[in-house]
LODOSE-887582 format. One line per 4 residues: number of its first residue (from 1); their letters; for each residue x, y, z of N, C-alpha, C. Coordinates in steps of 0.05 Angstrom, whole numbers, plus 5000, padded with zeros to 4 digits. Layout:
NUM> A> X,Y,Z,X,Y,Z,X,Y,Z | ...
//
This chain:
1> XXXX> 5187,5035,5424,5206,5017,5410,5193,4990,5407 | 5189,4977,5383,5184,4948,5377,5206,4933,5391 | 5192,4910,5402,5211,4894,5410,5200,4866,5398 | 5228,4861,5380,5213,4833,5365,5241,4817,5378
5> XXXX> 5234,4777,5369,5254,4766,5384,5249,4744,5369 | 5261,4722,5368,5255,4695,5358,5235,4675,5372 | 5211,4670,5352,5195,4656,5361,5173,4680,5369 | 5170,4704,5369,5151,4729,5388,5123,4727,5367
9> XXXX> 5126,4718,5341,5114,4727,5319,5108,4702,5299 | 5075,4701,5292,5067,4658,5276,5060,4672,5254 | 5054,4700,5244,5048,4714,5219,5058,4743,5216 | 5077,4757,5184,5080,4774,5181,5057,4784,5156
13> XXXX> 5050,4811,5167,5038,4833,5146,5054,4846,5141 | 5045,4851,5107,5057,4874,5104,5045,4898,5081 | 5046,4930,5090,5032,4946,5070,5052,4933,5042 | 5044,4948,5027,5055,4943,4999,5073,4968,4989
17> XXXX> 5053,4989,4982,5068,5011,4974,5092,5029,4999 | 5114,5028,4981,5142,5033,5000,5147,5019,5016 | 5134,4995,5011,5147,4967,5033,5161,4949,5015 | 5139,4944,4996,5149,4930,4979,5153,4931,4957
21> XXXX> 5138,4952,4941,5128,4970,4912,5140,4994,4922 | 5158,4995,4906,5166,5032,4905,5141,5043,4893 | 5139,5070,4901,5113,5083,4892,5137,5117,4888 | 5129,5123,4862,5132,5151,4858,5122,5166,4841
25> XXXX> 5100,5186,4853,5077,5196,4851,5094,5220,4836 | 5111,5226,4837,5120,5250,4805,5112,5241,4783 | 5118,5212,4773,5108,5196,4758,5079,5201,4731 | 5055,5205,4767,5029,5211,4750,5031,5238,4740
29> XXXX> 5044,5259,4759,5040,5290,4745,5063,5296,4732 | 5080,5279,4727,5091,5290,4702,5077,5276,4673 | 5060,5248,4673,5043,5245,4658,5020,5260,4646 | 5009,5275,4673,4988,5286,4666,4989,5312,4660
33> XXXX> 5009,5319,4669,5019,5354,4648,5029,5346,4628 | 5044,5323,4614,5041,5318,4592,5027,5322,4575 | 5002,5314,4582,4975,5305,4574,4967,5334,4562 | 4961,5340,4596,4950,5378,4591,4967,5395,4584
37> XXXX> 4991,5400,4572,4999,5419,4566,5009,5441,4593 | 5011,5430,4614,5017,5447,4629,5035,5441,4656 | 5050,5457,4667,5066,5454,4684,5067,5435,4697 | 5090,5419,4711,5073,5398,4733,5080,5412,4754
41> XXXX> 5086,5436,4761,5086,5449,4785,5049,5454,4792 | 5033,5467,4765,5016,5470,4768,4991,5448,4782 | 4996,5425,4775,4981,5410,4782,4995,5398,4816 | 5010,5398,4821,5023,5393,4852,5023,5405,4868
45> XXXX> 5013,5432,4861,4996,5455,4875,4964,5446,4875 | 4946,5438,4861,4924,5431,4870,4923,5409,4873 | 4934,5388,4877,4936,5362,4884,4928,5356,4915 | 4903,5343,4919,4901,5342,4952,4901,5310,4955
49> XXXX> 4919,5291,4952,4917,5262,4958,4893,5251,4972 | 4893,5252,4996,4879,5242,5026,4852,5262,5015 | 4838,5269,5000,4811,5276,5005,4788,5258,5007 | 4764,5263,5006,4743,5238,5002,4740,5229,4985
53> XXXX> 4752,5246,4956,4738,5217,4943,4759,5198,4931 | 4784,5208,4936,4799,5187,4939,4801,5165,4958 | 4789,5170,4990,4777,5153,5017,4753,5142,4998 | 4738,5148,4985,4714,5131,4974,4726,5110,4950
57> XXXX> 4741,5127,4932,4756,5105,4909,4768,5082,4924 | 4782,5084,4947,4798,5068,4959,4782,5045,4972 | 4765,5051,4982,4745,5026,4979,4720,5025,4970 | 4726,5024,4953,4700,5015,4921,4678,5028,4925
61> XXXX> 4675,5051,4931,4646,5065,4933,4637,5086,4917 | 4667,5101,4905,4655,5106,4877,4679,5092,4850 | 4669,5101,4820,4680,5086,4802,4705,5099,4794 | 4720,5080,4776,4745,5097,4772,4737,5131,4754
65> XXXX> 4713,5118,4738,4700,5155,4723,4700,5166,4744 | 4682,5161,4767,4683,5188,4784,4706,5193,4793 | 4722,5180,4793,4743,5183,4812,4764,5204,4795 | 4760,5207,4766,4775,5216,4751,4757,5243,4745
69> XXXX> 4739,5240,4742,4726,5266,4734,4728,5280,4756 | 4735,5276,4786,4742,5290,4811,4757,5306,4804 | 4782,5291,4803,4809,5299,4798,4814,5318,4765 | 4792,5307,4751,4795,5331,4724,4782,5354,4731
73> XXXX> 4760,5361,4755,4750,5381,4766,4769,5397,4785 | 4781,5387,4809,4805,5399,4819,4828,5406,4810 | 4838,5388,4785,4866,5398,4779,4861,5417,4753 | 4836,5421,4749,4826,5437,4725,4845,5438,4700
77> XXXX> 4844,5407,4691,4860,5398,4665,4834,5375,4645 | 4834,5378,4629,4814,5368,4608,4820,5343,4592 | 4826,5334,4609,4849,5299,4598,4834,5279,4596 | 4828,5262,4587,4822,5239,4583,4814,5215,4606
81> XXXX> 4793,5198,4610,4794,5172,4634,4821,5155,4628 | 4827,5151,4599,4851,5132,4599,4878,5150,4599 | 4880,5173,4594,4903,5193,4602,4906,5190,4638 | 4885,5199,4647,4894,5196,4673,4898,5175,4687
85> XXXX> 4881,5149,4677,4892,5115,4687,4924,5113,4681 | 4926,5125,4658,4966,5122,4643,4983,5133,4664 | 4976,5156,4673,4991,5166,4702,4990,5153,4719 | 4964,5141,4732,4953,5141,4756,4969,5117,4760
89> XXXX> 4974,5101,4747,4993,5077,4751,5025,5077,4734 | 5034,5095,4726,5069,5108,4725,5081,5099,4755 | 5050,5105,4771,5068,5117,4797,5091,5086,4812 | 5085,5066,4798,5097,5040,4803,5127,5043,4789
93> XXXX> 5142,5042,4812,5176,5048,4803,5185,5027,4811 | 5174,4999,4816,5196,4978,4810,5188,4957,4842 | 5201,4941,4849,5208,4936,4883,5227,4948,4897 | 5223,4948,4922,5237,4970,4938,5255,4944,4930
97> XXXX> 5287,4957,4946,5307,4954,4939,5312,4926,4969 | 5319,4904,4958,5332,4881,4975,5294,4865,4982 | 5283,4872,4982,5248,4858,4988,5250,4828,4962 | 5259,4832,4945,5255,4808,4925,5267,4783,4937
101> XXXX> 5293,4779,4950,5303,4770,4975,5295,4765,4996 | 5282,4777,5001,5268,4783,5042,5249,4771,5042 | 5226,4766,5017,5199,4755,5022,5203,4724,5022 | 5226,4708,5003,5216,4688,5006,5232,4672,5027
105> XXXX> 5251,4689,5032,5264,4678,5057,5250,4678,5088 | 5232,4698,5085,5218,4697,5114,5193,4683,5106 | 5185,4674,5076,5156,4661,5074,5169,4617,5079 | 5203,4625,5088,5204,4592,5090,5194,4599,5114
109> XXXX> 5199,4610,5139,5187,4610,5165,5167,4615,5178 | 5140,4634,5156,5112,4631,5170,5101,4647,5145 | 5077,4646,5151,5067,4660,5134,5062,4683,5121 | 5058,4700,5098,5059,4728,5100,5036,4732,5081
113> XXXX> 5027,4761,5091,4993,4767,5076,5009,4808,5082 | 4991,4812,5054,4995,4838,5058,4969,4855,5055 | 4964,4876,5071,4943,4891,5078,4954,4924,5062 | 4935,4929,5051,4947,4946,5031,4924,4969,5026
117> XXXX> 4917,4994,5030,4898,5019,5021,4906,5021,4991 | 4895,5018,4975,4887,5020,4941,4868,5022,4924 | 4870,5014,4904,4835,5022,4889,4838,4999,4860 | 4818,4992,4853,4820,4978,4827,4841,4979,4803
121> XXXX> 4846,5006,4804,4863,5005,4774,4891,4997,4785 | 4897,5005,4808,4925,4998,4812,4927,4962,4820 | 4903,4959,4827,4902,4924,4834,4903,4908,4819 | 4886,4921,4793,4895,4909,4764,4925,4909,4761
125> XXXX> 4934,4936,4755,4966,4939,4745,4980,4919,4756 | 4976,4925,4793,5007,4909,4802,5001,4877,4813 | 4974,4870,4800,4966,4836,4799,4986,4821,4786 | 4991,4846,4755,5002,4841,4733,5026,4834,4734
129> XXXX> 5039,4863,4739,5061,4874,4735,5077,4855,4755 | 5071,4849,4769,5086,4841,4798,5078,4817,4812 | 5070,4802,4791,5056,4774,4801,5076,4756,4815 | 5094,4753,4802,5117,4731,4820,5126,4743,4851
133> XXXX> 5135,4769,4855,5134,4776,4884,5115,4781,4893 | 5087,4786,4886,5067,4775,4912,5061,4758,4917 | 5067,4739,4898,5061,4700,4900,5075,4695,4927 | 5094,4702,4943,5098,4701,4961,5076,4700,4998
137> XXXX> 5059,4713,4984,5033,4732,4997,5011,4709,4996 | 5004,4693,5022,4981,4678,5021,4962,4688,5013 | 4954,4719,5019,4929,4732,5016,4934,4763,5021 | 4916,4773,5006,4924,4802,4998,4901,4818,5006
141> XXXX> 4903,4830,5032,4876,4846,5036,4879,4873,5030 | 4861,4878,5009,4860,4906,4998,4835,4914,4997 | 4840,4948,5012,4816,4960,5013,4791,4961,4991 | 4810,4967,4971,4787,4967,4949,4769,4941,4937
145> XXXX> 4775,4917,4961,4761,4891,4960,4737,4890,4980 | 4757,4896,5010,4742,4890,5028,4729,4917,5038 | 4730,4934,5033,4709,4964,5039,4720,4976,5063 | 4747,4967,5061,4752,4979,5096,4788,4991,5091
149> XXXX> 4792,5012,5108,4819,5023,5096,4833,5032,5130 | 4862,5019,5127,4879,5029,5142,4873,5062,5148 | 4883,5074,5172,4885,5069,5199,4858,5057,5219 | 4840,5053,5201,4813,5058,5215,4816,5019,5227
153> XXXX> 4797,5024,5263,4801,5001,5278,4788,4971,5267 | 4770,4983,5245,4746,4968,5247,4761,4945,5216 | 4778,4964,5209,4802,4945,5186,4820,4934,5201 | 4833,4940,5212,4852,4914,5228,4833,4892,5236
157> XXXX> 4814,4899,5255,4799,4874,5266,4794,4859,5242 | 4782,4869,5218,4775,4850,5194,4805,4829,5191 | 4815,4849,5182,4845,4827,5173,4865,4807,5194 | 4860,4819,5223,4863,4795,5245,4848,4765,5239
161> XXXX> 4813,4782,5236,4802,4758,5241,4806,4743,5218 | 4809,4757,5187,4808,4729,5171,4842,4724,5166 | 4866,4729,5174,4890,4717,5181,4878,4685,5199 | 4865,4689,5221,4866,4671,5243,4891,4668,5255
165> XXXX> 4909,4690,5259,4922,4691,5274,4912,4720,5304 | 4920,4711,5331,4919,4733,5346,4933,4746,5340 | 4916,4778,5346,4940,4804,5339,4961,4802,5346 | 4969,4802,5370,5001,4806,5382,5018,4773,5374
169> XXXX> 5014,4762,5359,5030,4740,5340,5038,4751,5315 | 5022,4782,5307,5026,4789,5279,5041,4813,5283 | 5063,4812,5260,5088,4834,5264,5071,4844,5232 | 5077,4871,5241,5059,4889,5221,5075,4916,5207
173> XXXX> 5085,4908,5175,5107,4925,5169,5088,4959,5155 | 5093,4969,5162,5077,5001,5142,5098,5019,5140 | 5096,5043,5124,5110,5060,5122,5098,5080,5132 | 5078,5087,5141,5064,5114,5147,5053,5112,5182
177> XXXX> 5064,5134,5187,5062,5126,5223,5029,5133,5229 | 5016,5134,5220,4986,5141,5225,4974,5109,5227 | 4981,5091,5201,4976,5058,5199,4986,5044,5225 | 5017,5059,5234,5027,5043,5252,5023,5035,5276
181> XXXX> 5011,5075,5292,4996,5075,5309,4970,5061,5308 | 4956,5057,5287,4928,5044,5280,4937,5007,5293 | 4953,5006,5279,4956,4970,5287,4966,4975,5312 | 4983,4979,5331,4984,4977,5354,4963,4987,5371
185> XXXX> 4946,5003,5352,4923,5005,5374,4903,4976,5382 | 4907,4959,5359,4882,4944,5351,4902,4915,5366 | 4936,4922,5377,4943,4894,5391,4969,4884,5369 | 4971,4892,5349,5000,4886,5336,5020,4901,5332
189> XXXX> 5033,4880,5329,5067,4888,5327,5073,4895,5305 | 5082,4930,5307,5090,4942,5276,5106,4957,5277 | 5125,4955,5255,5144,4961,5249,5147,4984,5225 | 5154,5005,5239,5158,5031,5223,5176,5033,5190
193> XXXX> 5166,5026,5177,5185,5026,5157,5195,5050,5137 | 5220,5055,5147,5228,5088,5131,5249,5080,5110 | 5259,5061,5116,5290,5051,5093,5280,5027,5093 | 5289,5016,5062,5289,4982,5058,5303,4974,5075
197> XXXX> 5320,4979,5100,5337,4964,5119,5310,4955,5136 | 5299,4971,5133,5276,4966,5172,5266,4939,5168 | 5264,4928,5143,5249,4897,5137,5267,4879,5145 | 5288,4888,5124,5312,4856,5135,5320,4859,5174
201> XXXX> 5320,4886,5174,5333,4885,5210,5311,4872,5226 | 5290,4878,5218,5264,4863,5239,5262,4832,5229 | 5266,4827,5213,5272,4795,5197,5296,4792,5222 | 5314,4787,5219,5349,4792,5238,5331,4787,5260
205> XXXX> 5323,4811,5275,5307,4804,5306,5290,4780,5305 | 5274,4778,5288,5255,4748,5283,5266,4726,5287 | 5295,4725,5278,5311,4707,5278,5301,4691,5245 | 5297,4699,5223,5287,4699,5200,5320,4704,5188
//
């Protein structure tokens, strides 16, 4: 159990996608069976998210072509680099629900930076799309900048050290319990996020 309290915490992180960016990934494959002519059951059956070369897209080691001609090789559909960029960023459904609220009320009381696993095209999109709620965000560490990707130890240490805050000062929001375990391994305080409630209630404990 986190135990947060007023005054426990001088910096919040936070992931982005389903923290703060709804993300819904039906989105790209109903795009992309658009595209191809074919089921989107078909393609959600060969769909493997978490493989390598999406771990390599995610921090800049290969290009968005390769990254696409992967995925036109596995999902064995004949679509286009800008057909599948058109999906690959659908998957942006808006801000989670009550966060438009929550960021700038907790950015009157300290600072907030968000640490985020992504890749170029979507950094482009939601630079764009979503510029006034990350303006909230002193600094935005994203893998596909700095070459390093959540759960792994050697990314928290990066984003501790250039915060300049100590770990256990930093309350650390994610949605995926693999990230969460990752930051408490590395010394911060994180907060499991499954409902847009888990942000405002740990705000509440902050005394935020």
């Amino acid at each position: 159990m986190t135990s947060l309290s007023p005054g426990s915490a001088d910096a919040l992180l936070f992931d982005l996608g389903r923290v703060v960016l709804d993300i819904d990934f039906s989105k790209a494959i109903a795009c992309w069976a658009g595209h191809a002519g074919c089921a989107p059951e078909s393609i959600v059956a060969r769909y493997v998210r978490d493989n390598e070369a999406y771990r390599l897209h995610e921090v800049g080691k290969i290009s968005d072509e390769d990254y696409f001609a992967s995925l036109r090789a596995s999902l064995g559909i004949g679509i286009s680099d800008a057909q599948f960029l058109e999906g690959w960023n659908a998957i942006f459904a808006g801000e989670m629900p009550g966060i438009a609220n929550l960021l700038p009320r907790a950015a009157r009381h300290m600072p907030l930076y968000a640490f985020s696993n992504t890749n170029r095209p979507h950094v482009d999109y939601f630079s764009k799309e979503y510029a006034g709620l990350l303006g909230h965000f002193r600094e935005l560490y994203l893998s596909s900048s700095i070459g390093l990707r959540k759960p792994d130890a050697e990314a928290f240490d990066h984003v501790v050290a250039a915060m300049g805050v100590p770990a256990n000062r930093i309350v650390f929001f994610d949605d995926l319990a693999e990230n969460i375990k990752g930051a408490r391994a590395r010394g911060l305080t994180a907060v499991h996020v499954t409902s847009p409630s888990d942000v405002g209630n740990a705000l509440k404990a902050l005394g935020i």
